[in-house]
MILUM-310117 format. One record per residue: x, y, z negated of N, C-alpha, C in turn. Coordinates in pm, whole numbers, plus 32768, in hexadecimal, padded with zeros to 4 digits. Each point is the difference from the previous one (the first is absolute). Layout:
XYZXYZXYZ...
This chain:
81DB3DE08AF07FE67F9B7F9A7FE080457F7D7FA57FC97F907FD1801A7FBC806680107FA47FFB80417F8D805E80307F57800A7F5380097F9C7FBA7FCA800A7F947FDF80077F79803080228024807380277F74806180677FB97FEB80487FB9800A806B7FA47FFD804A80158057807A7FD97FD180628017805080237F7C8046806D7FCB806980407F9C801D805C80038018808C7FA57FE180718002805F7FEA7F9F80707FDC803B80A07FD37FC2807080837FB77FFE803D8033801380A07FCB802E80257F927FDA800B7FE17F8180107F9D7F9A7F887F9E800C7FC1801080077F747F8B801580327FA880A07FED806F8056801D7FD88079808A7FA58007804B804E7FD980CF7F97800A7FD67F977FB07FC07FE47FA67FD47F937FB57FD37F7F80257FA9803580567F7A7FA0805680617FCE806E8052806D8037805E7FBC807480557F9C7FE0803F80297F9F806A7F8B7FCF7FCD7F847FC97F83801A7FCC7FBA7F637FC17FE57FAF80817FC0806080527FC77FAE80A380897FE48033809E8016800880667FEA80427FDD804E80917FE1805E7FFE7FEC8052806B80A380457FFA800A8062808B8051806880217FBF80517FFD803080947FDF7FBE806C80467FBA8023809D807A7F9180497FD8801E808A7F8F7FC580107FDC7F807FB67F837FB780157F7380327FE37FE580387F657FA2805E7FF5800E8075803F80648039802E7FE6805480697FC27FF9807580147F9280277FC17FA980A27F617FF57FE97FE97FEB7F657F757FF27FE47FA0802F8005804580987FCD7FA380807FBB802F8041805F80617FF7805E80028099809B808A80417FB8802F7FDC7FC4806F806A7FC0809D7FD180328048805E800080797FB7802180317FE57F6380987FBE800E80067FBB7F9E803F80857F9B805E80558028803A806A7FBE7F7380527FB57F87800A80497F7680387FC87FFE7FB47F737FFE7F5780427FCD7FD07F71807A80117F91806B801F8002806180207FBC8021807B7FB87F8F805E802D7FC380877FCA7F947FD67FC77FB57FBE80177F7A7FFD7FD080077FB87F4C807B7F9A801380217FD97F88804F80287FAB804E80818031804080517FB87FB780687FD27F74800C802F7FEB806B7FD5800280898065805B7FFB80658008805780267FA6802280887FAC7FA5801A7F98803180467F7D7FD17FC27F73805080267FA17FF07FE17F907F9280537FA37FF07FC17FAF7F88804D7F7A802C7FDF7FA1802B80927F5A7FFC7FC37FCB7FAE7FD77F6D7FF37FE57FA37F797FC9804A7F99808D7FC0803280647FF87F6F8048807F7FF2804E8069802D7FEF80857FB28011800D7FB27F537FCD80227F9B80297FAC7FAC7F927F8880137F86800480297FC37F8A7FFB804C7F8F805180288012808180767FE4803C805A7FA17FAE8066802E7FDB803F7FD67FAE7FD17FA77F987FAD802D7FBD7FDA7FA27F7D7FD17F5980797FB1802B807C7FF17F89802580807FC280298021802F808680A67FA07FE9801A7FB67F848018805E7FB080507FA97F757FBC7FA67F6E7F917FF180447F957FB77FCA7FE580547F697FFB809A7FF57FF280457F807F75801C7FCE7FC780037FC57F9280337FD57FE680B280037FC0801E80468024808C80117FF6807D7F6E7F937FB97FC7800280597F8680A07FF77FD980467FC87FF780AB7FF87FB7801F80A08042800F800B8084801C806080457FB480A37FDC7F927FDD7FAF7F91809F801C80057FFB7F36801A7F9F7FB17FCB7FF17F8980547FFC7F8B809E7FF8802C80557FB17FB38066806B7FB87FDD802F7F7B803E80467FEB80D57FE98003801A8079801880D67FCB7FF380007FFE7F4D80557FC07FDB80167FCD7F97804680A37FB6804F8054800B8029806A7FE27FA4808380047F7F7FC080647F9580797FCC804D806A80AA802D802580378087802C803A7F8F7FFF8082802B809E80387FA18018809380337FBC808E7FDB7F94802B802E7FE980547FAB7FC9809680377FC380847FCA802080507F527FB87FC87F7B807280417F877FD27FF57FA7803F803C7F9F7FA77FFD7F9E7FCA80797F73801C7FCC7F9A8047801C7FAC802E7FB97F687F9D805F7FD77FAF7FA47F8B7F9E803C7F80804580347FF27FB180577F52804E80627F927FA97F8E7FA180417FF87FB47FB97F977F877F8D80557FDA7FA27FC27FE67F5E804E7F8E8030805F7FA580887FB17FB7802080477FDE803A8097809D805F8004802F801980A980297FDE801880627F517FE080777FC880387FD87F6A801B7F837FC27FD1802C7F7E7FF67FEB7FBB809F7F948036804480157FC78087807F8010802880328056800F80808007806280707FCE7F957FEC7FFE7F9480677F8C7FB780277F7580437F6D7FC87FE380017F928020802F7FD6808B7FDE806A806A80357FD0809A8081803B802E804F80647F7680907FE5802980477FA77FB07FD57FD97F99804E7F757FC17FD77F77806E7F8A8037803D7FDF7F5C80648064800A807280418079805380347FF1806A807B80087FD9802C80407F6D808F7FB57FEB80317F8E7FD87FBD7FE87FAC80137F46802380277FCB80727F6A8012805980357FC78082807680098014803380768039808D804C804C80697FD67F798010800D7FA980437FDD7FBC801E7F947FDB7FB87F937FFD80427F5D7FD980437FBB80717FFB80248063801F7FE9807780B280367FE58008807D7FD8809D80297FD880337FA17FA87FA27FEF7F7580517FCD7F88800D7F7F80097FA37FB6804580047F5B7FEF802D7FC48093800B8069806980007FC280717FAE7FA080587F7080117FFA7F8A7FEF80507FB280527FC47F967FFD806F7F7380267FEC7FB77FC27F697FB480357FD07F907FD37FA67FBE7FAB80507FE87FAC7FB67F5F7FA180567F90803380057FA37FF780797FA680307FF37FE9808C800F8082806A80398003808C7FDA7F9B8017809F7FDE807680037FAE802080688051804280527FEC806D8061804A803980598091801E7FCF801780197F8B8052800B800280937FB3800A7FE37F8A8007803F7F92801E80727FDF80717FD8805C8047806F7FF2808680617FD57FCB80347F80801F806E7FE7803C80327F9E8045801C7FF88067804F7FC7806A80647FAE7FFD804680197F8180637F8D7FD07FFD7FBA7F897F747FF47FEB7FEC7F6E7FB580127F9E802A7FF67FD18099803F7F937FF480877FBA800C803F80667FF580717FE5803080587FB47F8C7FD17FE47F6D80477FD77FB480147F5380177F777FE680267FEE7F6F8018805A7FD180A68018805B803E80327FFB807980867FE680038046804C7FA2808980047FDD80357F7F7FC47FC67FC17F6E800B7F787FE37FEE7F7F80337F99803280747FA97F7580138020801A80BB808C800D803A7FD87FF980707FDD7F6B80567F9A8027804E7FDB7F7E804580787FC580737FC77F97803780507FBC80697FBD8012806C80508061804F7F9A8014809780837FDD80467FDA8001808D80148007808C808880748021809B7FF97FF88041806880537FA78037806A804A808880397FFB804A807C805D800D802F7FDA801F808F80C5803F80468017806D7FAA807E802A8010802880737F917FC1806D80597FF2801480977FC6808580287F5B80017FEF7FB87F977FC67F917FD27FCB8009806B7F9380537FF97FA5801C80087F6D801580807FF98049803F804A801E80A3802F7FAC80587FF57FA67FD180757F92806380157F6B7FC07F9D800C7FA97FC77FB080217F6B803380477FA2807480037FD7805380557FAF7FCC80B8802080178006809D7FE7807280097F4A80327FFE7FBE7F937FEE7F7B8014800B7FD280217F4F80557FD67F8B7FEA80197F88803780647FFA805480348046806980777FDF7FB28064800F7FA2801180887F9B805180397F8B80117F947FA77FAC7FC27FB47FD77F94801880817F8580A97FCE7FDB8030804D7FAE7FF680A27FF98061802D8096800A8084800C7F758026803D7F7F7FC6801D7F9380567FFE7F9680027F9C803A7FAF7F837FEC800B7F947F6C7F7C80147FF67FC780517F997F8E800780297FB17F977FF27FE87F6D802E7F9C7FC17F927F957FC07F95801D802D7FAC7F65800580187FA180488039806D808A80317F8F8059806C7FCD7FDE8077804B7FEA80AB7FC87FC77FC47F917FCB7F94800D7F7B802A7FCE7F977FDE7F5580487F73801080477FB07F90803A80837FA3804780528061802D806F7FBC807780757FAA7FBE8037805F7F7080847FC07FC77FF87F777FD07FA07FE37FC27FFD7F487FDF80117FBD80697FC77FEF8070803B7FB4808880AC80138042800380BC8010807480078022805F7FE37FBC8004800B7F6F80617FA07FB380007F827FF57FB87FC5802280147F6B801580457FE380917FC78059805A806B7FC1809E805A8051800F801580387FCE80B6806A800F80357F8F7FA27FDF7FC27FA0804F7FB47F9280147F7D803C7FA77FD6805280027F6A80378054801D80A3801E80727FF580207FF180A8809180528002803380147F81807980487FA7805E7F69800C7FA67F917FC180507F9F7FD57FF17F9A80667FD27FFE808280127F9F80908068803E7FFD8033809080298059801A805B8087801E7FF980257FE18065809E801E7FC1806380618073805F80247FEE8041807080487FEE807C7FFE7FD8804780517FE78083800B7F5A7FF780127FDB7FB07FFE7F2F7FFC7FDD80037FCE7F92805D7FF27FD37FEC7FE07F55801680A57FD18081804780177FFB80907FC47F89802B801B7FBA800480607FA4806980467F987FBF7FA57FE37F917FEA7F737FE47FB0801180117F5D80797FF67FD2802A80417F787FD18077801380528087803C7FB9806B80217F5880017FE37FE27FEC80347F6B7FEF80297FB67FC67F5380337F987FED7FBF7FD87F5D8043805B7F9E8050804F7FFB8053805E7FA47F7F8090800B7FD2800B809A7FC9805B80037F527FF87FE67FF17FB67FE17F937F9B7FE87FCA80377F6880747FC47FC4801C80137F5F7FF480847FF58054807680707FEF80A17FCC7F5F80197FEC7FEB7FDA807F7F2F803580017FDF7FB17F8480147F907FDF7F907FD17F6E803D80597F89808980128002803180767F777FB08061802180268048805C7FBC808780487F597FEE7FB77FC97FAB80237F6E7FEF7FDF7FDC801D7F97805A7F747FBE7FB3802D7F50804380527FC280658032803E804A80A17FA77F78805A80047FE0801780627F75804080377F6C80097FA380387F577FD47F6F7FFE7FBE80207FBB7F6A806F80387FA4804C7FC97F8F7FCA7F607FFB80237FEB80717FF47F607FA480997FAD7FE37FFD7FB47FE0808A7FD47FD0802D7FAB80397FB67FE4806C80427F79808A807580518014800380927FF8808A805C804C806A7FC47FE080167FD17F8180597FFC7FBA80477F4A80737F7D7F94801580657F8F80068007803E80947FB080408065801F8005809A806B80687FEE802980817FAC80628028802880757FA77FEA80287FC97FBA80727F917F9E80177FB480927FAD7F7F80457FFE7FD88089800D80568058800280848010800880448095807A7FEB7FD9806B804F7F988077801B800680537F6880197FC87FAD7FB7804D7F5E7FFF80067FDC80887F928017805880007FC2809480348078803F7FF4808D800B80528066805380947FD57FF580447FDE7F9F808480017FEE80307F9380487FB07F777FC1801E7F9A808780077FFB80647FC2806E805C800F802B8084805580478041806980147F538082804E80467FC580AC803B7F93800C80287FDE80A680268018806D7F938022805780147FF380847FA47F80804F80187F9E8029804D7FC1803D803A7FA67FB07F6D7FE07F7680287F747FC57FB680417FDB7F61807380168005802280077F3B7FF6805B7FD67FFE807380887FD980A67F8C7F767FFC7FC67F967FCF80887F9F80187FED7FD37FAD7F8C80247F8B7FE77FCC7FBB7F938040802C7F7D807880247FEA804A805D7F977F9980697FE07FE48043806B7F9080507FB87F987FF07FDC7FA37FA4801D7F807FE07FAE80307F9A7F6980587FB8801A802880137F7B8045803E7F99802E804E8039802180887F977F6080327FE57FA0801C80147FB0803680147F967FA37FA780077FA77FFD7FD87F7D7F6E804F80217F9A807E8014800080577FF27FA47FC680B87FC07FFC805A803F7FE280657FC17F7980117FAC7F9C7FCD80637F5B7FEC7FBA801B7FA67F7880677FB97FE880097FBD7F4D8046805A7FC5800A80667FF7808B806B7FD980807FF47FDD803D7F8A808F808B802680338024805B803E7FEC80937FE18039801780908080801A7FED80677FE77FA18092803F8028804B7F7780367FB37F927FC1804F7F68805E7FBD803180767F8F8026805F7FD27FEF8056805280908062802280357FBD803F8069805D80937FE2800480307F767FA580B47FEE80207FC77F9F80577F977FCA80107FEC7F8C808C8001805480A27FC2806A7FD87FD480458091807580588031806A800E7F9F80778030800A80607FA28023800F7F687FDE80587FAE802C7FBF7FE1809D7F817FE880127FCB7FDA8081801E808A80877FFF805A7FCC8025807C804980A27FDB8032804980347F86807E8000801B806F7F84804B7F607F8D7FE780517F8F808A7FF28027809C7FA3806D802E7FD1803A8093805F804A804A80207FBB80698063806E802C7FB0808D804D800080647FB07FC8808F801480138023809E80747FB7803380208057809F7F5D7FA6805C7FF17F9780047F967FC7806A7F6D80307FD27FC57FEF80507FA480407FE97F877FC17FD67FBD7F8580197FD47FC17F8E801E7FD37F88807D7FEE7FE37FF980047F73803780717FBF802780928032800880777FE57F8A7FFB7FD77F87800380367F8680247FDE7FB37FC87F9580187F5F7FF37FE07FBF7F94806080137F75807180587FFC806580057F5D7F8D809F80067FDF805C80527FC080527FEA7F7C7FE47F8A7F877FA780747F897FFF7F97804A7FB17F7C80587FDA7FFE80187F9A7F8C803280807F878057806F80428013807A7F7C7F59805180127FB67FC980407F6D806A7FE27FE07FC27FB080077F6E7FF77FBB7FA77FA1803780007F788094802D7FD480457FF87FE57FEC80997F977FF9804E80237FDF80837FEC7F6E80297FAF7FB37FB980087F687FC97FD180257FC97FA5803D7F997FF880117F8C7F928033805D7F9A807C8056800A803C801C7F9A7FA580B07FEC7FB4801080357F8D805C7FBF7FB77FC47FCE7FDA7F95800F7F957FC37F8F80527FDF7F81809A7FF97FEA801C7FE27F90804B807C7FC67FE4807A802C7FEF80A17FC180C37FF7802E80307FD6807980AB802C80187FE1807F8066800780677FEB7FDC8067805B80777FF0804E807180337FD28083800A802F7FF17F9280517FE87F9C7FD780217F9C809C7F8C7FD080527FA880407FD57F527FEA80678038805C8049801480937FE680448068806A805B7FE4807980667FF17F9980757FCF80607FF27F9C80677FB87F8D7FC57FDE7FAE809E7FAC802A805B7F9280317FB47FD5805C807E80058069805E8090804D7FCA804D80708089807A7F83802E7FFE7F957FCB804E7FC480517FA77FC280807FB27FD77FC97F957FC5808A7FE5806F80757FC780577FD07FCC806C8024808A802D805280827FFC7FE480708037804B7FC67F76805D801A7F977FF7800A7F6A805C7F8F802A80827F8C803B7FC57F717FCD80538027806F806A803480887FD9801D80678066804A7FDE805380607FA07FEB80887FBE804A7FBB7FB380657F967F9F7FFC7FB87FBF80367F80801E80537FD9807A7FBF7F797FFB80647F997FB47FC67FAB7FE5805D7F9A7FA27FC1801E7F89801E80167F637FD1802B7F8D801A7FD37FCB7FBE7FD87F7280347FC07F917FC1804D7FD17FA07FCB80077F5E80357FCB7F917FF17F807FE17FDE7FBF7F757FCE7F9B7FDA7F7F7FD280707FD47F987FCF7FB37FBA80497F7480617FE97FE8801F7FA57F6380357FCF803480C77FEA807F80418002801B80877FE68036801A806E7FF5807280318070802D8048806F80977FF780477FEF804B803280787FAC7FEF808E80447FEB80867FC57FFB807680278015805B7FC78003807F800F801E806D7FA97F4280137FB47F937FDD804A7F8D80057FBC7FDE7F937F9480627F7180107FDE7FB37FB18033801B7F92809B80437FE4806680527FC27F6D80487F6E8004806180707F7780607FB07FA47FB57FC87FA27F97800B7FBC7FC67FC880287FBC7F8280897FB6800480587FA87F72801E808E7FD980208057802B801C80777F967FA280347F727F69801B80767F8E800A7F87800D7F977FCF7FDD7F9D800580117F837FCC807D80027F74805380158033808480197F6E7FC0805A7FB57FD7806E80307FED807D7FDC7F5D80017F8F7FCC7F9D802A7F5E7FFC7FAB80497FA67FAD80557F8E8005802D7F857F76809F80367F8D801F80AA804D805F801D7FA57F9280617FAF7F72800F80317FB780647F9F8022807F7FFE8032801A808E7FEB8092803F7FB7801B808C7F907FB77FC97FC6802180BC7FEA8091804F8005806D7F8A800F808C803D80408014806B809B7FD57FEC80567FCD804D7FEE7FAC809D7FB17FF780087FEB7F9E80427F84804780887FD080777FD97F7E8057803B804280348082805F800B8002806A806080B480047F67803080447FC07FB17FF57F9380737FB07FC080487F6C7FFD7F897F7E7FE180747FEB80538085802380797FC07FCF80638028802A7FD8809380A97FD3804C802F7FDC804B80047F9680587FB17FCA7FBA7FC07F7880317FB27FD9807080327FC880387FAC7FDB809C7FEA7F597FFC7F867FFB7FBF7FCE7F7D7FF17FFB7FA680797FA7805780547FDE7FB1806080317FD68072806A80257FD7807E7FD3809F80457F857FB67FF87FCD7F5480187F967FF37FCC7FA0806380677F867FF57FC77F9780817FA27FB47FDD7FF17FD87F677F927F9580117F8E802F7F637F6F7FC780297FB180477FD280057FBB7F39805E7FA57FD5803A7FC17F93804480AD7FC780637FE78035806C80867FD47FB5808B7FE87FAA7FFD80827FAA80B47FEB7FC77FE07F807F8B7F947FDB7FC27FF37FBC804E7FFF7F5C809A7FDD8001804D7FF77F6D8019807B801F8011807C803F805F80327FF37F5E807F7FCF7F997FF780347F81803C7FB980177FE77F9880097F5D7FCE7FD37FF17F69806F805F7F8180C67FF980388028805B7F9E7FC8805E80317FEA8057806D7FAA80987FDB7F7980227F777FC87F78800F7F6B80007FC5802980047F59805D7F977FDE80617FF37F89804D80867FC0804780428094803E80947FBB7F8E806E7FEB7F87800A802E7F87805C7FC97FA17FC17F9780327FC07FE17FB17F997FB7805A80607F7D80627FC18006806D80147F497FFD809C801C7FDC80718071800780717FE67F77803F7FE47FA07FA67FEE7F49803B7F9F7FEB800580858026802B80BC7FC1800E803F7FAB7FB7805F7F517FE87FA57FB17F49802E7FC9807A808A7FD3805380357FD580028082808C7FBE806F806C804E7FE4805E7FA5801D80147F718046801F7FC87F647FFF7F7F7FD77FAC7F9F805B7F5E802D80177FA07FC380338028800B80A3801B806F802A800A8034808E806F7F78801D80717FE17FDD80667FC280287FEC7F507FF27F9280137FB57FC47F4D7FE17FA97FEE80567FAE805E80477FCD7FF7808B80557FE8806D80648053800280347FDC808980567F7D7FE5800C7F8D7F6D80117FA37FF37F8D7FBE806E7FA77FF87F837F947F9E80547FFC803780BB8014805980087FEB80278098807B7FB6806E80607FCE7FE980887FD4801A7FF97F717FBA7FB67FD17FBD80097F847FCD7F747FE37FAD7FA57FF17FF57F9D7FC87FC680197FBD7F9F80427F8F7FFE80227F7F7FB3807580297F9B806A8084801A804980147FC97F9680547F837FD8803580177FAB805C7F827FD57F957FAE7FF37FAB801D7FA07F7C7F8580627FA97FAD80A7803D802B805C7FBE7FA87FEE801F7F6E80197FD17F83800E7FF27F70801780A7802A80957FF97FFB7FFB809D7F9E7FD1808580547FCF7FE880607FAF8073805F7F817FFD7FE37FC97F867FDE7F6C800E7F80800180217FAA807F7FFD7FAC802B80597F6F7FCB808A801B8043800A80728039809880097F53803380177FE47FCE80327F5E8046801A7F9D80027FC37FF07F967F9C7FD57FEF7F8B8029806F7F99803B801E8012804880767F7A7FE88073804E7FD9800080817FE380A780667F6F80127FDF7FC07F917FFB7F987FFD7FD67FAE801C7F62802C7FD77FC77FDF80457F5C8056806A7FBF802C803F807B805880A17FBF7F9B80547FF27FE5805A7F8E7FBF804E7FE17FC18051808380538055806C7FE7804280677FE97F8480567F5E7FEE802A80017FA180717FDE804A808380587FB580398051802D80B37F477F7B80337FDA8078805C7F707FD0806B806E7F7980467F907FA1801880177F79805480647F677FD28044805E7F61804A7F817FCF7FBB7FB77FBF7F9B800B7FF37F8F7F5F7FC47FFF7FC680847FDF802F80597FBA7FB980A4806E7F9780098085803C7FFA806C7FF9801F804C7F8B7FB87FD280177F4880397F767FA37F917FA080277FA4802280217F7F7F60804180357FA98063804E8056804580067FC780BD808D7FC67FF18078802E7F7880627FC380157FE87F7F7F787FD180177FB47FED7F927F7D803880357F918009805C80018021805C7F7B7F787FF17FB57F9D7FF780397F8980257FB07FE77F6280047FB77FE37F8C7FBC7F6B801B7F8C800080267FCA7FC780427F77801380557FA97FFB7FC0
């Protein structure tokens, strides 16, 4: 930067814009590809930001970008800065990364799509808001009717088909709900079950794709799991709403929830041994996103002791448990406490592909893609967002996996095939 350039306090502009918008950190983090502890450096100051992670940002937070490249600090005082590309080598590719963050980004902050957005638009659980309020009046099924649709969204889910989920959940919540309330006895539990699990896939969904239906289908999974008297389907719904409750930046109420729901499991049986397990993985996450190392750690050599005890065993409805799934929530803690260094042996150990379902391989790519990402390494970064899309197609076109590629894409060092690559997932606008 020039003698005579201007300075900015990024930090201060940015914490500014968040708090006027009523954002979290975790939320503009979801926006711009960052975890939330990043954006908690970024506004302290203590980490740096290129041009086009700040264009990024200024869009999220509806800023004018000159504030960010122009604005002198009031004390005159050297602080973090950002040295501008001039309009003459920058303005095309200005303009088409402020166009694809928008996209990917309003979708985080407001909870839908833009109207009218082009490819980048995916998502699968738009309709689900109108689905949830407005259920219709259909026709019961037998409950073993009801079963094996349950397990046909479940399938949807873990192969990451979620045009289809999404196409399926407005109906199946209407006849798990109408065929919940014919029955009575023990086809009444079993079809509670069944609408409790109903509710996990629509949380599951729009957690997936920040929309904010999560919030009323997780609230109903847990209300109808509990009525069913099961533990198995109150963990699972305990955890997607902990998992709402953390995306608004609860997470220390959301980790005394996943801690009371745990500590009701009796540890000796073995399905719900397995479900107090994912519930401290979930549990362990939550309280790394709200910077508790000491107890993101600790639950996770407690799990990690549990999953060895167990073997591999069917967990929650949508996780299961293992010593590889262990490793995956690890990076995962390990990229949101803002030490993903930490986190490089454990990939290293990693045996993706003996995960069971092509959902899990495909998350457990994306923290890899996330921990080379926060360590500068984009050949990396890119390699591991392939074997996303390669394991899931539809998973690469989620909000913050378009972040993430969008920002792989206007890094100074460009990595061969990540334009091809932001076209085909909607990172790029067409």
């Amino acid at each position: 930067m020039g003698a005579g350039a201007a300075r900015v306090d990024i930090g201060s502009i940015l914490r500014g814009a968040r708090c006027a918008a009523r954002l979290t950190q975790a939320q503009v983090g979801q926006a711009c590809g960052y975890s939330a502890s990043a954006v908690s450096r970024i506004e302290s100051g203590r980490m740096r930001l290129d041009y086009s992670a700040l264009a990024r940002f200024a869009a999220v937070l509806n800023l004018p970008l000159d504030r960010l490249t122009a604005t002198p600090v009031p004390d005159g005082s050297a602080v973090d800065t950002v040295e501008r590309p001039s309009d003459e080598e920058d303005a095309v590719r200005r303009r088409e990364l402020l166009t694809g963050v928008l996209a990917a980004g309003t979708t985080v902050v407001a909870g839908v799509a833009p109207a009218g957005a082009a490819s980048g638009s995916f998502d699968p659980a738009a309709g689900l808001e109108d689905a949830l309020f407005r259920i219709p009046s259909v026709a019961p099924v037998p409950v073993g009717r009801l079963v094996q649709r349950v397990a046909a969204a479940r399938a949807d889910f873990c192969a990451a088909r979620y045009s289809s989920l999404g196409r399926a959940l407005p109906g199946l919540l209407a006849v798990a709900s109408a065929t919940r309330d014919v029955s009575s006895g023990r086809a009444r539990e079993q079809a509670g079950v069944g609408l409790a699990r109903v509710y996990v896939l629509a949380a599951e969904l729009a957690l997936k794709q920040h929309n904010d239906a999560a919030w009323v289908a997780a609230d109903r999974a847990l209300t109808t799991a509990r009525a069913s008297g099961h533990p198995v389907p109150i963990g699972e719904a305990s955890r997607v709403l902990a998992i709402t409750m953390r995306r608004s930046g609860r997470s220390p109420a959301a980790v005394r929830l996943l801690g009371q729901e745990a500590a009701d499991l009796d540890v000796g049986r073995s399905a719900t041994g397995a479900v107090r397990t994912t519930l401290m993985l979930t549990a362990a996450y939550t309280a790394a996103t709200g910077r508790d190392r000491a107890t993101a750690l600790g639950l996770l050599d407690e799990a990690q002791e549990e999953a060895e005890r167990r073997q591999a065993v069917p967990g929650l409805f949508t996780v299961d448990v293992s010593r590889t799934q262990v490793d995956v929530y690890r990076i995962g803690v390990l990229n949101a406490l803002g030490t993903p260094d930490e986190g490089v042996k454990v990939a290293a150990r990693l045996d993706i592909d003996r995960m069971p379902t092509a959902e899990r391989r495909a998350r457990a790519w994306t923290d890899t893609a996330r921990m080379w990402h926060a360590l500068g390494d984009q050949p990396q970064t890119f390699a591991a967002l392939r074997r996303v899309e390669r394991e899931a197609p539809q998973e690469v076109r989620r909000p913050a996996l378009r972040a993430l590629t969008a920002d792989l894409l206007y890094q100074p060092a460009r990595v061969p095939g990540v334009r091809e690559f932001a076209a085909r997932t909607g990172a790029l606008p067409g």
